[in-house]
N, C-alpha and C positions, 0 to 999 in steps of 0.2 A: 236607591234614590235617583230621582229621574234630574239631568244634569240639563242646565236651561241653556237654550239655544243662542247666539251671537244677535247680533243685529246684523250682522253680514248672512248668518243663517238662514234668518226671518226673512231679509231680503230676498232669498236666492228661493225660499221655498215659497216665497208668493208670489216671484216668476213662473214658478215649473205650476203653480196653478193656477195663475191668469194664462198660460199656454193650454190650459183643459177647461178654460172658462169657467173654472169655478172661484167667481170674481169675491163671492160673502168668503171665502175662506181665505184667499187671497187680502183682501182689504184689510184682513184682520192681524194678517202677516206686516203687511206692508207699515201699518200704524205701529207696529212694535217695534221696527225696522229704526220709523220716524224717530223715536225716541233719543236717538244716537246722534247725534249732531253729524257725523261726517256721512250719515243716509237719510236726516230728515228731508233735503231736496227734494231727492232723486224719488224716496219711499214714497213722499206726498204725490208726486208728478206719476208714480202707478197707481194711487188710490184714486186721482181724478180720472186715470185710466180706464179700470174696472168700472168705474163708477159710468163712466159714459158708454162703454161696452154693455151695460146692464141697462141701460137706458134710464138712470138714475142723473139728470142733466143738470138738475137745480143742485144737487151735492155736489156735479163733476165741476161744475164753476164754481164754488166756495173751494173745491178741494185746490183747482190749479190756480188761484187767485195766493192760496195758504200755502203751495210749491214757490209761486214767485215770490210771497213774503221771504223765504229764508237766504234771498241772494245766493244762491249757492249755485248758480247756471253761468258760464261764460257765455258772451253776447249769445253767440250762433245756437247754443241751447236753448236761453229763454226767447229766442224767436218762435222756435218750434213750440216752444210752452205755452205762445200769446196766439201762433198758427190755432193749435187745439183748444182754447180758450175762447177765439173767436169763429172756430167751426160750433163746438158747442152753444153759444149764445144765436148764432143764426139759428140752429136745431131746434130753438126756444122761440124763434121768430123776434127775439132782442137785434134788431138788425142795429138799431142806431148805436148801440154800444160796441155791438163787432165789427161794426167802423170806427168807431175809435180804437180797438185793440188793432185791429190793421193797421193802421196808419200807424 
């Protein structure tokens, strides 16, 4: 009987395959990760990762939009979260918006 992996597990194995780019198997890690309240953040914040990596930009902004929904960044992290939020929306040519997430 095959014994089910952690949400710490999930997390840690859709590191080691977002580090070989293999972003669809990763993504799928990271959503199972999300599930757990003390890694839905961080899980959501690699799934817009991958997602933008994969050139997947209209998902990678729903995904970091649904990272900042869960509060769970101290200030200096959800800068970085709103940094790659408003690199993504320029990548889209959304400029007007990724001035607002600047600011």
């Amino acid at each position: 009987m095959q014994q089910q992996m952690s949400a710490f597990e999930h997390y840690e194995h859709g590191l080691v395959l977002k580090q070989v780019k293999m972003f669809s198997q990763a993504i799928d890690d990271f959503r199972k990760a999300a599930l757990d309240p003390a890694f839905a953040g961080k899980a959501d914040l690699q799934v817009a990762l991958c997602l933008k990596s994969a050139d997947r930009h209209e998902e990678a902004v729903m995904a970091f939009r649904q990272a900042l929904a869960t509060h769970t960044f101290s200030p200096v992290e959800q800068r970085y979260v709103l940094y790659y939020l408003g690199q993504t929306l320029e990548s889209l040519g959304r400029h007007e918006e990724s001035l607002e997430i600047y600011e």
